[in-house]
C-alpha positions in Angstrom: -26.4 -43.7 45.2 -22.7 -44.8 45.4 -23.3 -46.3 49.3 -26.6 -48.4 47.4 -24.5 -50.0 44.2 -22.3 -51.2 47.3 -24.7 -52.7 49.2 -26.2 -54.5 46.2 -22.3 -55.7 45.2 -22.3 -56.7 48.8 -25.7 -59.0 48.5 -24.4 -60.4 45.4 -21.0 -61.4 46.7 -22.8 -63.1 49.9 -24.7 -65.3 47.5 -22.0 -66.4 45.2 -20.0 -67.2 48.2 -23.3 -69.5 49.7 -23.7 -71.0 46.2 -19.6 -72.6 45.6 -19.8 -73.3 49.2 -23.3 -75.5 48.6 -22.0 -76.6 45.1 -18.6 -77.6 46.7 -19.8 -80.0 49.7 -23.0 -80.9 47.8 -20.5 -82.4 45.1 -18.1 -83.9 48.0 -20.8 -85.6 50.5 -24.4 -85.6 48.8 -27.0 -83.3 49.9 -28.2 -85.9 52.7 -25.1 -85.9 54.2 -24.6 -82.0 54.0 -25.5 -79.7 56.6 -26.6 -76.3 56.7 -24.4 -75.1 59.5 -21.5 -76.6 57.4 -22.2 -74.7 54.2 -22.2 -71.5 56.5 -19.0 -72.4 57.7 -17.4 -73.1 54.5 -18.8 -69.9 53.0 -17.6 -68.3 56.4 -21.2 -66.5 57.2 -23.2 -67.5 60.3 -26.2 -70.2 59.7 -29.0 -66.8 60.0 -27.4 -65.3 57.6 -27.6 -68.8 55.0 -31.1 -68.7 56.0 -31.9 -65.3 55.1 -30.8 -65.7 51.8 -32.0 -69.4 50.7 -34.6 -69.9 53.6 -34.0 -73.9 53.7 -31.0 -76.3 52.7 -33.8 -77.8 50.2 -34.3 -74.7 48.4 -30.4 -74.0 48.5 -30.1 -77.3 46.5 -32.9 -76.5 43.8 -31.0 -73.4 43.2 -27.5 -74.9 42.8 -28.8 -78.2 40.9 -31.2 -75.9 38.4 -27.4 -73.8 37.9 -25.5 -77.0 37.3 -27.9 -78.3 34.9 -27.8 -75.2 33.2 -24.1 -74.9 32.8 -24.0 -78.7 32.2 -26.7 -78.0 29.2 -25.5 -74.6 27.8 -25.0 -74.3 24.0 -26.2 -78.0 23.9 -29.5 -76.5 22.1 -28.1 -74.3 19.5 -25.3 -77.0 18.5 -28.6 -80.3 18.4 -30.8 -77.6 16.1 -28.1 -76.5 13.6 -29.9 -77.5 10.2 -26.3 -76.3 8.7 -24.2 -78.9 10.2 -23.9 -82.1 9.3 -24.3 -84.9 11.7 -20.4 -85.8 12.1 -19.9 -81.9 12.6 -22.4 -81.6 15.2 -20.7 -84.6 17.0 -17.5 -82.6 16.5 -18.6 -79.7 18.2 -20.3 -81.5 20.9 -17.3 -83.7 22.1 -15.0 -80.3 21.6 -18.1 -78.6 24.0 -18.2 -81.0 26.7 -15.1 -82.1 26.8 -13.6 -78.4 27.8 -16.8 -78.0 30.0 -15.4 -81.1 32.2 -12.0 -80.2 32.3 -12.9 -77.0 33.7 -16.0 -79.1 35.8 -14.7 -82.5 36.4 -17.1 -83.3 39.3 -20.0 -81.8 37.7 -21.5 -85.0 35.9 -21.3 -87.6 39.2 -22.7 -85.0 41.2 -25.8 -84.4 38.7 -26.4 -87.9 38.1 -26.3 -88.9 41.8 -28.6 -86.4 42.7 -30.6 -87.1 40.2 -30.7 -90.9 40.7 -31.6 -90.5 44.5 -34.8 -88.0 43.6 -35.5 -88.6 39.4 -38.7 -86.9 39.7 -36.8 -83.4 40.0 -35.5 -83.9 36.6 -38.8 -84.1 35.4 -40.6 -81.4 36.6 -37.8 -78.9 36.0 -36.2 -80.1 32.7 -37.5 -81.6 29.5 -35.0 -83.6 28.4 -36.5 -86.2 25.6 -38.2 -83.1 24.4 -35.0 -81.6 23.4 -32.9 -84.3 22.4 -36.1 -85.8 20.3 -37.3 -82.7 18.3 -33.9 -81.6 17.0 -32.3 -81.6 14.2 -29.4 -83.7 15.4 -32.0 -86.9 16.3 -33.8 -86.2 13.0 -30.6 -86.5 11.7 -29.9 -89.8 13.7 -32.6 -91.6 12.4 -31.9 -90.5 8.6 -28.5 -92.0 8.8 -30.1 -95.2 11.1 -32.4 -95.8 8.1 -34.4 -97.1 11.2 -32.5 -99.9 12.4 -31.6 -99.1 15.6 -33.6 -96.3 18.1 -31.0 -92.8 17.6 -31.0 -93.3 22.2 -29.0 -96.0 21.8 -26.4 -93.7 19.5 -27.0 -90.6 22.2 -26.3 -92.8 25.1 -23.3 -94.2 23.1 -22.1 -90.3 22.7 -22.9 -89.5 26.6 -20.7 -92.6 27.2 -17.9 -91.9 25.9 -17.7 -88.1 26.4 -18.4 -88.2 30.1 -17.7 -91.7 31.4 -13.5 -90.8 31.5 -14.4 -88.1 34.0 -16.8 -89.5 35.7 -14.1 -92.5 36.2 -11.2 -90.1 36.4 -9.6 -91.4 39.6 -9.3 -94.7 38.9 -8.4 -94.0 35.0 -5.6 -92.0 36.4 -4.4 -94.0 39.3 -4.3 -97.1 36.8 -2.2 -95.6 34.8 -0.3 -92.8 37.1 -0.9 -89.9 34.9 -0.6 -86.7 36.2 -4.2 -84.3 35.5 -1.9 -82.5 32.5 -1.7 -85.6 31.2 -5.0 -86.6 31.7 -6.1 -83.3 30.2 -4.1 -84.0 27.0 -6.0 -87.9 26.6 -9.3 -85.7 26.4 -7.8 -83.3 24.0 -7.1 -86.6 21.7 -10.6 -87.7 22.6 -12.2 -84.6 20.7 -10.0 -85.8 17.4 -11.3 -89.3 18.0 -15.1 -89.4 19.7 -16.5 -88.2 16.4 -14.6 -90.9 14.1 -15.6 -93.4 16.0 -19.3 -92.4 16.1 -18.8 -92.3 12.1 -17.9 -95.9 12.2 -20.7 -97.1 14.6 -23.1 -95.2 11.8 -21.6 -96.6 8.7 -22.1 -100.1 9.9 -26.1 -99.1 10.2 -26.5 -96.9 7.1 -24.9 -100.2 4.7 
C-alpha cells in the first residue's frame, strides 16, 4: 500500500514539474516558438516521458492555459454575484483580489492575452466570459448607477485597465522610473486605496 501512495506521489510530482516548466517558457517565448524537447529539458525529464503524460505540446498548452485562466478568474464569481456589497465595495475587493494575484503572477495577464489574441476562438469554446460578467450582480449594478448612459463594458474595461495595465507594462513603468520591484510592489499597494475612488468618480459624473 505504502510502495503505491509513492508511486502516485511520484506521477503527481512528474506533472507539476511538466506543467511550471510549460507555464514558464510558454510565458517567456509563445507557444509557437516553444518546443517540446525544450520543456523536457527544463522540467529535466526525457521528451518520452513529456509525451506519456500530455501526448502532444497542443494538449500540454490547453491544460496549462485552462489552469491560468482559472487561477486568473478564481473568486472573481463570488465577489461579481454578492447581492450584499455595494458596487464601490465590490470594486474594492476586486482591485485588493487582482492586485495580490499579479504580484504573486506578474506575467500571468500578457501571457493570457497573447495566447488568446493569436487563437480567440479558444476562449470561446472553453470560457463564457460575457455570460459571467453580464448576468451578475456587479453589471446589474453598473447599469443602475449608469442610469443607462453609457454600456457598464466601457466601466469593466476601464477597471481591467487600470488593474492590470501597470503589470502588463511593468518593465518599462519601472525602468522609467528606476524603482526597484519592492517599490513597485508598494505603488500597487496604493493602487488598491485608490482604483476604487477613482471608479467612484467616473460613476458620479454618469449617475448626475
Amino acid at each position: 500500500m505504502a510502495e503505491k501512495e509513492n508511486i502516485v506521489a511520484v506521477v503527481l510530482t512528474t506533472e507539476e514539474k511538466i506543467k511550471e516548466a510549460a507555464t514558464k517558457l510558454f510565458i517567456d517565448r509563445g507557444f509557437a516558438a516553444t518546443r517540446t524537447r525544450d520543456i523536457a529539458a527544463e522540467a529535466g525529464i526525457n521528451l518520452a516521458l513529456l509525451n506519456y503524460y500530455f501526448r502532444s505540446k497542443e494538449k500540454l498548452f490547453e491544460v496549462v492555459m485552462a489552469e491560468s485562466l482559472a487561477l486568473f478568474l478564481v473568486g472573481l464569481e463570488e465577489i461579481l454575484n454578492d447581492v450584499n456589497t455595494v458596487l464601490k465595495d465590490k470594486v474594492a475587493r476586486i482591485a485588493v483580489h487582482y492586485i495580490d494575484l499579479l504580484k504573486k503572477y506578474p506575467d500571468l495577464p500578457l501571457f493570457i492575452l497573447t495566447e488568446i489574441k493569436a487563437a480567440p476562438s479558444w476562449l470561446e469554446k472553453n470560457l463564457s466570459i460575457q455570460e459571467m460578467l453580464g448576468e451578475s450582480n456587479f453589471y446589474k449594478q453598473l447599469e443602475a448607477t449608469t442610469q443607462k448612459k453609457i454600456a457598464p463594458i466601457h466601466l469593466i474595461m476601464n477597471l481591467l485597465g487600470i488593474l492590470v495595465f501597470p503589470f502588463v507594462g511593468s518593465p518599462v513603468l519601472r525602468g522609467a522610473d528606476e524603482q526597484s520591484k519592492l517599490e513597485f510592489d508598494q505603488l500597487m499597494e496604493e493602487r488598491k486605496y485608490w482604483i476604487p475612488i477613482w471608479i467612484e468618480a467616473m460613476l458620479k459624473t454618469l449617475s448626475v
